[in-house]
C-alpha positions as CSV (number, residue, x, y, z in Angstrom):
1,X,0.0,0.0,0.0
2,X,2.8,2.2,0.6
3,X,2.8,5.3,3.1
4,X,0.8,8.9,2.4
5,X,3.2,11.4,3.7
6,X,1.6,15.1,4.1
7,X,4.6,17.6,3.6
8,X,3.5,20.0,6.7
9,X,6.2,23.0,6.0
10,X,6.8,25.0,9.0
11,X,6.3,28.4,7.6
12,X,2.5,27.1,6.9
13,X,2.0,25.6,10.3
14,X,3.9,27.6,13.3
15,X,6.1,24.7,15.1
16,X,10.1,25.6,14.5
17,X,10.7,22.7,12.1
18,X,8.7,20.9,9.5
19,X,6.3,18.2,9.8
20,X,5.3,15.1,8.2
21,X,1.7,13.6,8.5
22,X,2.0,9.4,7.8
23,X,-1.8,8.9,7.4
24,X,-0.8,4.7,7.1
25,X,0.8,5.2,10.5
26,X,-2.6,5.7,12.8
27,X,-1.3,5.7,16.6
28,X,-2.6,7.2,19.8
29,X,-0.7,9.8,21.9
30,X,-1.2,11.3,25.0
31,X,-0.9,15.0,24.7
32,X,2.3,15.4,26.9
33,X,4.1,13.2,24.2
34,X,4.1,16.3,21.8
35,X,6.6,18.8,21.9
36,X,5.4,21.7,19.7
37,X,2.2,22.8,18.8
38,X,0.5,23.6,15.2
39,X,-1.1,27.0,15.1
40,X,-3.0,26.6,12.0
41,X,-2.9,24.4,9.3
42,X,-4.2,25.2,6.2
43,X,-7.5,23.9,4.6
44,X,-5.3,22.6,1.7
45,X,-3.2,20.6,3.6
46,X,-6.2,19.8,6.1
47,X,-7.7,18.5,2.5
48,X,-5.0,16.3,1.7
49,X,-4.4,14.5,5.0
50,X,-8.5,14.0,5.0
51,X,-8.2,12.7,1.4
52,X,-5.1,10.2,2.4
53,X,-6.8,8.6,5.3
54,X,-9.9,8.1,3.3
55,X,-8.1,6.1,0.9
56,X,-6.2,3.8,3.9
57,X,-9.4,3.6,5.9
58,X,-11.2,2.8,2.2
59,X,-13.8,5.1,3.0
């Protein structure tokens, strides 16, 4: 199946570095785990991590 990656670039997003969304890996965390937070993320990019976990979860 192969992994989605969603390019999250840290001028789009707020945290200090860029980010990677891996829709194929689908884990819990508690939020103490994180070490940055997002302050927005565009609807584009919101768009393509919706349309990558539609097509792991075959919905």
């Amino acid at each position: 199946m192969g992994s989605f990656p969603v390019f999250l670039p840290a001028a789009a997003t707020g945290p200090p570095q860029d980010s990677v969304v891996n829709v194929t890996a689908l884990v819990t965390l508690n939020k103490s785990d994180l070490s940055h937070e997002v302050d927005h993320i565009p609807d584009s990019l919101i768009d393509e991590v919706d349309r990558g976990l539609r097509r792991v979860l075959n919905l």
